[in-house]
Structure formats: C-alpha cells, structure tokens
LUMLUMTOR-490083 format. One record per atom (N, C-alpha, C): atom name; x, y, z. Coordinates in steps of 0.05 Angstrom, whole numbers, plus 5000, padded with zeros to 4 digits. Atoms other than C-alpha are relative to their C-alpha. Layout:
REM residues N
['CA' [X Y Z]]
...
This chain:
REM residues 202
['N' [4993 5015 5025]]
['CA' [8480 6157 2556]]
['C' [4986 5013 4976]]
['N' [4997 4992 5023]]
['CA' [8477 6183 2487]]
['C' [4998 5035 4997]]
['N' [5002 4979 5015]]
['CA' [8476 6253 2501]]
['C' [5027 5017 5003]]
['N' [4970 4991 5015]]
['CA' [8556 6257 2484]]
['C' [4995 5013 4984]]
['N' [4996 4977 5025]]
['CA' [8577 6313 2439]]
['C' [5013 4986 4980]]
['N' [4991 5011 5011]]
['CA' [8610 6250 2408]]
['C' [4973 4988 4980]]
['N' [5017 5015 5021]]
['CA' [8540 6228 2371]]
['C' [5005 5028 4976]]
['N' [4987 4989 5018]]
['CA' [8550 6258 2303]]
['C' [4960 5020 4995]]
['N' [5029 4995 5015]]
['CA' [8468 6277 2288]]
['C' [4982 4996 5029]]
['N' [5020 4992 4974]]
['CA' [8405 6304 2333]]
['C' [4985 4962 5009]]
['N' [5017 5024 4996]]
['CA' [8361 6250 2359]]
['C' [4980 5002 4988]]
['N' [5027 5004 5026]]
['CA' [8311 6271 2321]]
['C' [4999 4992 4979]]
['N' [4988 5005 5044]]
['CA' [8351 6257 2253]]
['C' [5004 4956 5014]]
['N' [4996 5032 4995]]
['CA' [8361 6181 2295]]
['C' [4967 4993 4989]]
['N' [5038 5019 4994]]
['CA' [8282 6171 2314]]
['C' [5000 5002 4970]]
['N' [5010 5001 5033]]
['CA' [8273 6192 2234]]
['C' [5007 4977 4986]]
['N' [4990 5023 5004]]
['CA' [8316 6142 2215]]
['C' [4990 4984 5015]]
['N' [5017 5027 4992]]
['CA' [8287 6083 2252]]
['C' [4972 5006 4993]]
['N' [5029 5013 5007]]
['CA' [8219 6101 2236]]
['C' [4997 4987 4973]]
['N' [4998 5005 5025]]
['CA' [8241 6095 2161]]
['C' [5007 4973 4996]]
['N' [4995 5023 5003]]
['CA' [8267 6029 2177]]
['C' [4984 4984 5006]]
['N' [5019 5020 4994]]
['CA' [8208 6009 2211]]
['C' [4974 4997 4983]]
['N' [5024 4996 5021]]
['CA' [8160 6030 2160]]
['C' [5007 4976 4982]]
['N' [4996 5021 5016]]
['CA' [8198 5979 2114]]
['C' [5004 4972 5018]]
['N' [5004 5027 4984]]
['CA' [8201 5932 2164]]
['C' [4972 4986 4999]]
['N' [5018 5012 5001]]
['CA' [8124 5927 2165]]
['C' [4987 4992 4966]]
['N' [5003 5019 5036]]
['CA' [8123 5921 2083]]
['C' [5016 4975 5003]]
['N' [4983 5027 5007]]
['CA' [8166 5862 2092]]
['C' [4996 4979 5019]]
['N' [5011 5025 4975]]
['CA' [8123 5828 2157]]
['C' [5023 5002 5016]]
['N' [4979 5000 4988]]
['CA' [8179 5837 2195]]
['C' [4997 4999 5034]]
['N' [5007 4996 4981]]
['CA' [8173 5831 2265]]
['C' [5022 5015 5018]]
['N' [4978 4990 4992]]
['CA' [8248 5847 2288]]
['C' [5013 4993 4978]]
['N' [4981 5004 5024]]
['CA' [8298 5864 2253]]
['C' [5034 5007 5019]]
['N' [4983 4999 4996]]
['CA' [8370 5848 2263]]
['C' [5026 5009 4986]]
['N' [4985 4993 5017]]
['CA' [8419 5893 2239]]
['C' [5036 4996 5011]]
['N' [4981 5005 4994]]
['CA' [8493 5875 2235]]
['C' [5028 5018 4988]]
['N' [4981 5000 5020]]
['CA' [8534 5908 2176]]
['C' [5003 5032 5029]]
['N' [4978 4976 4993]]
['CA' [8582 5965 2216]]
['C' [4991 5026 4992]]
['N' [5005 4978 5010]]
['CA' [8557 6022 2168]]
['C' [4969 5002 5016]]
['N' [5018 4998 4989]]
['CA' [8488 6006 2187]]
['C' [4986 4998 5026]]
['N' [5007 4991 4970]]
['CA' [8489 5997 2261]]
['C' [5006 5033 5006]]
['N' [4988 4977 4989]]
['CA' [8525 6063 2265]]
['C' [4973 5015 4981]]
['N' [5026 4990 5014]]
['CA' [8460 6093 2214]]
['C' [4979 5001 5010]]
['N' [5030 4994 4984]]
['CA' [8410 6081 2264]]
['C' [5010 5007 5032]]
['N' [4994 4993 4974]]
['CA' [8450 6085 2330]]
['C' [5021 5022 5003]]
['N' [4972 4997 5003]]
['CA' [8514 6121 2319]]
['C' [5020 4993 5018]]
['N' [4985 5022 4982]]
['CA' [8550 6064 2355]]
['C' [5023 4998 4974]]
['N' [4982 4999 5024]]
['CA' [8626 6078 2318]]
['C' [5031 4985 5021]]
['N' [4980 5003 4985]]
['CA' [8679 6038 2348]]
['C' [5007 4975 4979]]
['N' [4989 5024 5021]]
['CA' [8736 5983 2318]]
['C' [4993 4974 5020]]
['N' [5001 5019 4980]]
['CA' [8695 5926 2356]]
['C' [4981 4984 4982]]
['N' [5008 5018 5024]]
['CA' [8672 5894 2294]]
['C' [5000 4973 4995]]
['N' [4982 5021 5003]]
['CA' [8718 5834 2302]]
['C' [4983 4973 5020]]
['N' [5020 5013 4985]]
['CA' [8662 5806 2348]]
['C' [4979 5003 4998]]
['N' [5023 4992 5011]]
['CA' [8588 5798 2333]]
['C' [4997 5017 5018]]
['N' [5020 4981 4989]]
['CA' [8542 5866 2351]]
['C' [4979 4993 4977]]
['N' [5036 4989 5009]]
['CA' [8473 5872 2335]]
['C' [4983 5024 5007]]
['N' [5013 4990 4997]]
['CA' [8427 5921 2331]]
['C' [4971 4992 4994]]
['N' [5020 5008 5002]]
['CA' [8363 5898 2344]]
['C' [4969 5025 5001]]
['N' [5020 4976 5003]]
['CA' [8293 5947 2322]]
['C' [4980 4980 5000]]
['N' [5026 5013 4997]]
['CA' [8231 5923 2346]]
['C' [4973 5013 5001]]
['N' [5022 4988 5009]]
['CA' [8159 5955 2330]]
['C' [5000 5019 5032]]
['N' [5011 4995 4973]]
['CA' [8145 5967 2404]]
['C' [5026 5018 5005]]
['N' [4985 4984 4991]]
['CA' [8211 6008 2423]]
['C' [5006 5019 4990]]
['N' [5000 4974 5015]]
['CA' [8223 6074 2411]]
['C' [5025 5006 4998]]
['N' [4966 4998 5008]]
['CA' [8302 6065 2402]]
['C' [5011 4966 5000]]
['N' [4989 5023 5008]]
['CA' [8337 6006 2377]]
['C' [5016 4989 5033]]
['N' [4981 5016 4978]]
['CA' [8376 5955 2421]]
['C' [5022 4987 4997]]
['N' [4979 5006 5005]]
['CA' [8445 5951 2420]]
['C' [5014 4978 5017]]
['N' [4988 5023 4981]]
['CA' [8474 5882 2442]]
['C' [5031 4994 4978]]
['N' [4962 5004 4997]]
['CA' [8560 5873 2450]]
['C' [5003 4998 5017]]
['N' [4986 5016 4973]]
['CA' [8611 5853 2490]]
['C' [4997 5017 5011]]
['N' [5003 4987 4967]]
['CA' [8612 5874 2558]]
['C' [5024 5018 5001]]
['N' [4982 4986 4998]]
['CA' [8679 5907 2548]]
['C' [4995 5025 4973]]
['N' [5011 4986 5020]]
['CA' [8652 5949 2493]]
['C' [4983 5025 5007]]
['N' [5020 4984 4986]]
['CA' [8605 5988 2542]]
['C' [5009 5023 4989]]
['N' [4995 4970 5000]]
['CA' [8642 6054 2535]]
['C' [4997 5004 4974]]
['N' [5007 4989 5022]]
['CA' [8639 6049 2462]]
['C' [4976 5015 4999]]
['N' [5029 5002 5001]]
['CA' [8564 6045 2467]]
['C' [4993 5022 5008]]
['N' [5008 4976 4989]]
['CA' [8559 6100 2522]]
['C' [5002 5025 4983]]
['N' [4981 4977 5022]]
['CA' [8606 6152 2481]]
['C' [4984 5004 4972]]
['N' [5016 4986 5020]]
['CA' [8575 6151 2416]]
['C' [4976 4997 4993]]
['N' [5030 5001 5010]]
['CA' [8502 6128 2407]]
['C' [4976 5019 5019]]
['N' [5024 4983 4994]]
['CA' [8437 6158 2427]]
['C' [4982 4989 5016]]
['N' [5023 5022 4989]]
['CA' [8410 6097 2463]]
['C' [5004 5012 5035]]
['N' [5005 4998 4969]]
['CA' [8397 6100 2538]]
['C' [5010 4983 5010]]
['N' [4982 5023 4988]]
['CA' [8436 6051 2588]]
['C' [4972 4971 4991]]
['N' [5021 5019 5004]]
['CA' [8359 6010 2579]]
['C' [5005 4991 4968]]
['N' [4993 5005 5032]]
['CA' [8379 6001 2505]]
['C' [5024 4986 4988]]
['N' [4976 5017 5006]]
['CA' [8441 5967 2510]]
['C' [5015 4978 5026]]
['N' [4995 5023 4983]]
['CA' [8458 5898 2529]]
['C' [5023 4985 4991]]
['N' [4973 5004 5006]]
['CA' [8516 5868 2539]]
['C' [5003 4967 5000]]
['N' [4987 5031 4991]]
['CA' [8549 5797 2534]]
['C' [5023 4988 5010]]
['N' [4982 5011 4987]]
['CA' [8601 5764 2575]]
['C' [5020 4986 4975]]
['N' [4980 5010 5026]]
['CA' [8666 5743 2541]]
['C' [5001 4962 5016]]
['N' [5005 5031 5002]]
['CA' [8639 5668 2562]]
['C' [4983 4992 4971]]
['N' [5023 5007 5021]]
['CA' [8603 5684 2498]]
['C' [5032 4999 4978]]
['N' [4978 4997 5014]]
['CA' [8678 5694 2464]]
['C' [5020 4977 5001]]
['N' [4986 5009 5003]]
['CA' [8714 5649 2433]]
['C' [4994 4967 5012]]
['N' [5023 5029 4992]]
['CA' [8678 5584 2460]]
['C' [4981 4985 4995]]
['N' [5025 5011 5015]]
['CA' [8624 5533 2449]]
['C' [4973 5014 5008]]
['N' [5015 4985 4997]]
['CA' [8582 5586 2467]]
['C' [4992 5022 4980]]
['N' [4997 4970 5021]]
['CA' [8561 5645 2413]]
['C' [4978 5020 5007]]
['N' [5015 4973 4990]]
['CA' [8535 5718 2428]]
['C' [4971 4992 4982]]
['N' [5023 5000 5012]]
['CA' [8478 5699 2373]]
['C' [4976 4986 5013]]
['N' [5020 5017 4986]]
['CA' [8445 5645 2425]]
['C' [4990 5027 5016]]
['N' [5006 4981 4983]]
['CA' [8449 5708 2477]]
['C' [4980 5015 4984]]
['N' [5017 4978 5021]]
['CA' [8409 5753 2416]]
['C' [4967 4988 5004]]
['N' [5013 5016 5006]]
['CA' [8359 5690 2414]]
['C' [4988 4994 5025]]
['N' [5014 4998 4973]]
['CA' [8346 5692 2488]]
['C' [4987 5029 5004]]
['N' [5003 4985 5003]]
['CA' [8338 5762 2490]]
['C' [4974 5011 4984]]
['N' [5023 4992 5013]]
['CA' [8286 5753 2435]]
['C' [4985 4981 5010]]
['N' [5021 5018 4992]]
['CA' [8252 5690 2470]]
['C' [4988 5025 5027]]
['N' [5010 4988 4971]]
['CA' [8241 5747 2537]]
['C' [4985 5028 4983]]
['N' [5010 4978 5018]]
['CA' [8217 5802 2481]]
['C' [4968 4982 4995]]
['N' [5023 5022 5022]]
['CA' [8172 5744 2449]]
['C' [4993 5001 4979]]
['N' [5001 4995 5025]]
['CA' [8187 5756 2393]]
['C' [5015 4981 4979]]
['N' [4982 5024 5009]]
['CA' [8233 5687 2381]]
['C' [4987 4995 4976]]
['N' [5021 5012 5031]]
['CA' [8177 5656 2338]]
['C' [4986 5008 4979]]
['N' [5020 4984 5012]]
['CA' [8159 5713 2301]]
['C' [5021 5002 4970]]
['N' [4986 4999 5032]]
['CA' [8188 5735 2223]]
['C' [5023 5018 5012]]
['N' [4971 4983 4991]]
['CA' [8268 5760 2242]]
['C' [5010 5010 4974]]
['N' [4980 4981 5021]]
['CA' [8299 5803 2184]]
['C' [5030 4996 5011]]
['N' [4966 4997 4987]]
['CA' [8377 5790 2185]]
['C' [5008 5005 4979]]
['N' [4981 4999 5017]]
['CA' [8430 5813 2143]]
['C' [5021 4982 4993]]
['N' [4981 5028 5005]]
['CA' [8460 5751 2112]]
['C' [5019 5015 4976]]
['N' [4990 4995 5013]]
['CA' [8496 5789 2066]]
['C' [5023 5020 5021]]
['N' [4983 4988 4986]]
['CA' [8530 5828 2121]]
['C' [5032 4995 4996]]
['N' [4971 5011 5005]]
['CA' [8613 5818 2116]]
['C' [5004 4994 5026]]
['N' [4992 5004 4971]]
['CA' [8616 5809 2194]]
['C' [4973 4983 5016]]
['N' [5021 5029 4991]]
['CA' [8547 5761 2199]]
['C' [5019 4976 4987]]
['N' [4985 5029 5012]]
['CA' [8591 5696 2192]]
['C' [4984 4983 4994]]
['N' [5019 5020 4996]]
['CA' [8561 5629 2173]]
['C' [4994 4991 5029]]
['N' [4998 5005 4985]]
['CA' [8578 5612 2232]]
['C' [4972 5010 5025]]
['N' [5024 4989 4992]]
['CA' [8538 5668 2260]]
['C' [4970 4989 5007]]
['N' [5024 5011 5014]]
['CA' [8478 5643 2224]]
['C' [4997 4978 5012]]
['N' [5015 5032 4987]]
['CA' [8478 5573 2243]]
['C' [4988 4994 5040]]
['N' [5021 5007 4971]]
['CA' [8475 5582 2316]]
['C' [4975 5019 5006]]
['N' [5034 4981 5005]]
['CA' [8422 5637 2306]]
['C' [4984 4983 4996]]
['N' [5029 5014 5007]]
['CA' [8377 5592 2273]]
['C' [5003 4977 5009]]
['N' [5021 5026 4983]]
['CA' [8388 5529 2310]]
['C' [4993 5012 5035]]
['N' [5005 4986 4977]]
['CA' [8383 5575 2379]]
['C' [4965 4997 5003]]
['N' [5032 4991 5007]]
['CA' [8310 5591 2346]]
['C' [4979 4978 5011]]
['N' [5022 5019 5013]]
['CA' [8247 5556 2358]]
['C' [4990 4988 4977]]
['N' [5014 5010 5028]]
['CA' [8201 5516 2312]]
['C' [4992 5019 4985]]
['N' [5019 4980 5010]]
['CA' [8165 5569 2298]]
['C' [5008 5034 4981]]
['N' [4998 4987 5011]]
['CA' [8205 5621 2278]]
['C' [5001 5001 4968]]
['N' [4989 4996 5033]]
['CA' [8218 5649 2204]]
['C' [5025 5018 4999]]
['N' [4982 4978 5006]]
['CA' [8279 5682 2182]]
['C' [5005 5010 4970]]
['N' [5015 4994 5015]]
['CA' [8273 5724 2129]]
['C' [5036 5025 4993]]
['N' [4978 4985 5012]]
['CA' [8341 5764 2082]]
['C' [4987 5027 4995]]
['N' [5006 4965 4997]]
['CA' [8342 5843 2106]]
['C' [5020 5005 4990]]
['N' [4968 4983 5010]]
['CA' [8408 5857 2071]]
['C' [4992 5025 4991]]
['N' [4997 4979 5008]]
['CA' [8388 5912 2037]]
['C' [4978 5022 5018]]
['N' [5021 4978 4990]]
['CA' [8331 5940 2081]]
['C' [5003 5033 5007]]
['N' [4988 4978 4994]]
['CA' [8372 5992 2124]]
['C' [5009 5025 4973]]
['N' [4988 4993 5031]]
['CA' [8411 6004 2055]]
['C' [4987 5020 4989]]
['N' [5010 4981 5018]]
['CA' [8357 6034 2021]]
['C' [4988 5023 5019]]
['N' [5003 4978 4978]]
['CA' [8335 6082 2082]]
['C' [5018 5020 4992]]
['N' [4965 4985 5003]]
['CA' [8412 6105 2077]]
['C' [4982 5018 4971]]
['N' [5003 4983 5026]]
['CA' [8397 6121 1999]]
['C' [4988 5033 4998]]
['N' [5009 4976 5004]]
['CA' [8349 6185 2016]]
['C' [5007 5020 5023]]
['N' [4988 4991 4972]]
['CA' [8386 6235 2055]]
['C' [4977 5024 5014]]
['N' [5017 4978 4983]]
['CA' [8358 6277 2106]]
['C' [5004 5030 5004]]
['N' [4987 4974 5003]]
['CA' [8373 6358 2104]]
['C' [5031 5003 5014]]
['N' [4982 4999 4977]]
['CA' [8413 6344 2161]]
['C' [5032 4993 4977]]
['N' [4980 5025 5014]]
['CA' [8458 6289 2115]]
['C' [5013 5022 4982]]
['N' [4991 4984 5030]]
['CA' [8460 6340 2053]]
['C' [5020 5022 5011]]
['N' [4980 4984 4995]]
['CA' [8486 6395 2091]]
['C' [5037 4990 5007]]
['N' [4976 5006 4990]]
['CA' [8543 6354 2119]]
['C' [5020 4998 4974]]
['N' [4995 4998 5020]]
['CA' [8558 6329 2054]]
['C' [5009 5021 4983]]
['N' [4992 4976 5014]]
['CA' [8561 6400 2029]]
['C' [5024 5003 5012]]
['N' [4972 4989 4974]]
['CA' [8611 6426 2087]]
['C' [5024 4968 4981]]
['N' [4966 5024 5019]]
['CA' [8660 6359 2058]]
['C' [4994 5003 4976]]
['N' [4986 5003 5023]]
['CA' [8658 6373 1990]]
['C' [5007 5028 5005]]
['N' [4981 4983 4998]]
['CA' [8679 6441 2011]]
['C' [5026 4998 5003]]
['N' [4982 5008 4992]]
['CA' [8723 6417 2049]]
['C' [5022 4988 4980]]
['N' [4990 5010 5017]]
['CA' [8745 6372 1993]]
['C' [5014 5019 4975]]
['N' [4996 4979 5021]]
['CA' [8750 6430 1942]]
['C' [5023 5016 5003]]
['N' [4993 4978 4995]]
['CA' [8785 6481 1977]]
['C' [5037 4984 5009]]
['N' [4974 5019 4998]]
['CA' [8841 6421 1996]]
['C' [5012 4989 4977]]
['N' [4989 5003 5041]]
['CA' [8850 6410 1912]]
['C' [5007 5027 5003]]
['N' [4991 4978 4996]]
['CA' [8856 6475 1914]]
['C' [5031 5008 5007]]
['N' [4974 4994 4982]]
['CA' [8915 6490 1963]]
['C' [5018 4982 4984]]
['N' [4991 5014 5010]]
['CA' [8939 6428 1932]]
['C' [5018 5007 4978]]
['N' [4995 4991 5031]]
['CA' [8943 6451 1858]]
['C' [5016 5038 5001]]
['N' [4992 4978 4997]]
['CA' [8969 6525 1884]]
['C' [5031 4990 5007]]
['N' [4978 4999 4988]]
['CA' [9024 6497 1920]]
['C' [5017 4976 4982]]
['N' [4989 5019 5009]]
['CA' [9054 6438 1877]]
['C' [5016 5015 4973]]
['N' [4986 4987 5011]]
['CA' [9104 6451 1832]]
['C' [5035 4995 4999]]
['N' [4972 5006 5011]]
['CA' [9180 6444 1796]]
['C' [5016 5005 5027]]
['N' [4989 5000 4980]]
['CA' [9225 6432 1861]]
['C' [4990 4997 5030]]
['N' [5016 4995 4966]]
['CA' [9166 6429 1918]]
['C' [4996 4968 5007]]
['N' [5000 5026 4980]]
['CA' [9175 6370 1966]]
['C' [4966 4985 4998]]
['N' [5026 5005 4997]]
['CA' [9123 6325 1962]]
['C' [4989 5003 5031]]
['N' [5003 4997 4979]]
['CA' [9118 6327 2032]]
['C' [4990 5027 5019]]
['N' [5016 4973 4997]]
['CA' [9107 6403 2038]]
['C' [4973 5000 4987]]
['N' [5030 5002 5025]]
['CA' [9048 6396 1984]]
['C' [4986 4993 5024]]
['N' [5015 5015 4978]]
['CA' [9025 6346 2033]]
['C' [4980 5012 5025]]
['N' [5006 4981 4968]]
['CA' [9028 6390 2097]]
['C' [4985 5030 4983]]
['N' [5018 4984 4999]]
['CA' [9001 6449 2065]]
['C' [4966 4994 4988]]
['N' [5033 5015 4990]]
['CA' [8934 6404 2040]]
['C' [4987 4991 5022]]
C-alpha cells in the first residue's frame, strides 16, 4: 500500500507535509486534527477518488508518523491505489454507518476514544463543504465531557500556501504545458478553421 506509481509526490514531500501540519497543530494545542475538505485530504495523503459524497477523514495525530485515513469499506481500493499510507493507516467503515441512524463520525469518535485522545483539543474543519451540520452534531454529541473542539479550517490551507521544490517544478512543467497549448492554439485558428480542428490540434 502506497507504493503505487499512482501517488503523485515522494513520501518524503508527504512526511514534509504532515510535519508542517503538525508543527501548527502544536501552535494551536491541538491534539488531533481532523481533516475533511477533498483538496486537503488528498495534500497530506494523496487519497484522490469521487468518494466525497460520503464522510472521509483524515485524521493526524502527534504520535503517528502518517496520517489515518478512515472511509467506507468499499472505498478500500481507492485508498490502496493512491495514498502513501500503509494498510495500518487506513480504516474502514461498514455501510451500516450509511444512510442510517448510525453516522461514520460516531465510528471517528470511537476510534479516537481507543487512541485516547476523545477528551483531548480536536481541530475540525467546520468550514469544510462536505463536513455537514449534520456531520458535526453527531461528532460532538458522540464526544465526551471532556473534550474541546476547536475551528482548523484554515490550518492545512496555509501549509498548502508555501510550496515545496517538488510543487514549483510541477507547476512549471503546467504552465508549459499551458503555454505551448495557447500557442498551437493561436497558430492554428483562423478565417474558415473548424472549431473543432483548433480544438484537436490544442
């Protein structure tokens, strides 16, 4: 598990990234942090699949040296195929957690009661587009007394902002890419040319 030719970036450019997240995790007391938003699970794991439509989390906790990816159970192959995690790094939930008076967020909340880390300060992304209220509410009545929960929306976010050599080069290679396709574009367009040829030769 994760060492598909499908992850996009070394594991070393991962571990970089999570330490960066965990460094701000401990400015912010954080004990775990629960990340949800799509862009940013795939930023620390490269977990890339259309399986959005159901909660995932990525959970980063001080003590592990790779995040922990919890989804549905039918989701596995996503998980295998493109991230970096190890089969020990990803946990799955039963579709008794789907669509029922059951929700994957209680499973997250057990998961963190066997960590012990339930009652401790949780970072979540409440601003996420795919953390529902819904989400949220059985999260935090799942919780103990004791916990705190504590708005990480932007934490990951600003990680993202400083890229890594790795990031810049890619970036370079697509605006080549991008350039050289204006290019062909603007060569080939013209009084009687199909838009559809233009098309095919960009």
């Amino acid at each position: 598990m994760g060492s598909t030719a499908s992850v996009p970036f070394s594991t070393s450019e991962f571990r970089d990234r999570l330490r960066a997240a965990k460094r701000r995790m401990r400015d912010r007391g954080l004990d775990v942090l629960l990340v949800t938003d799509p862009a940013n699970i795939y930023y620390l794991s490269g977990y890339d699949a259309y399986s959005f439509y159901v909660p995932q989390i990525l959970a980063v906790t001080h003590d592990r040296d790779q995040p922990v990816w919890i989804g549905r159970e039918q989701d596995l192959t996503c998980a295998r195929e493109t991230t970096w995690l190890d089969r020990e790094h990803v946990l799955l939930y039963s579709d008794d957690y789907v669509d029922s008076e059951l929700h994957p967020m209680e499973f997250v909340v057990d998961r963190l009661d066997e960590w012990e880390l339930a009652d401790g300060t949780i970072g979540v992304e409440l601003d996420a587009d795919y953390y529902t209220a819904r989400a949220h509410q059985a999260f935090t009545a799942a919780l103990p007394t004791g916990a705190a929960v504590e708005d990480a929306t932007k934490l990951v976010n600003y990680c993202r902002m400083v890229k890594s050599e790795a990031e810049i080069e890619y970036h370079q290679r697509a605006a080549a890419i991008s350039e050289r396709a204006m290019e062909v574009g603007i060569e080939t367009i013209g009084p009687g040319v199909r838009k559809c040829d233009a098309a095919a030769a960009v």
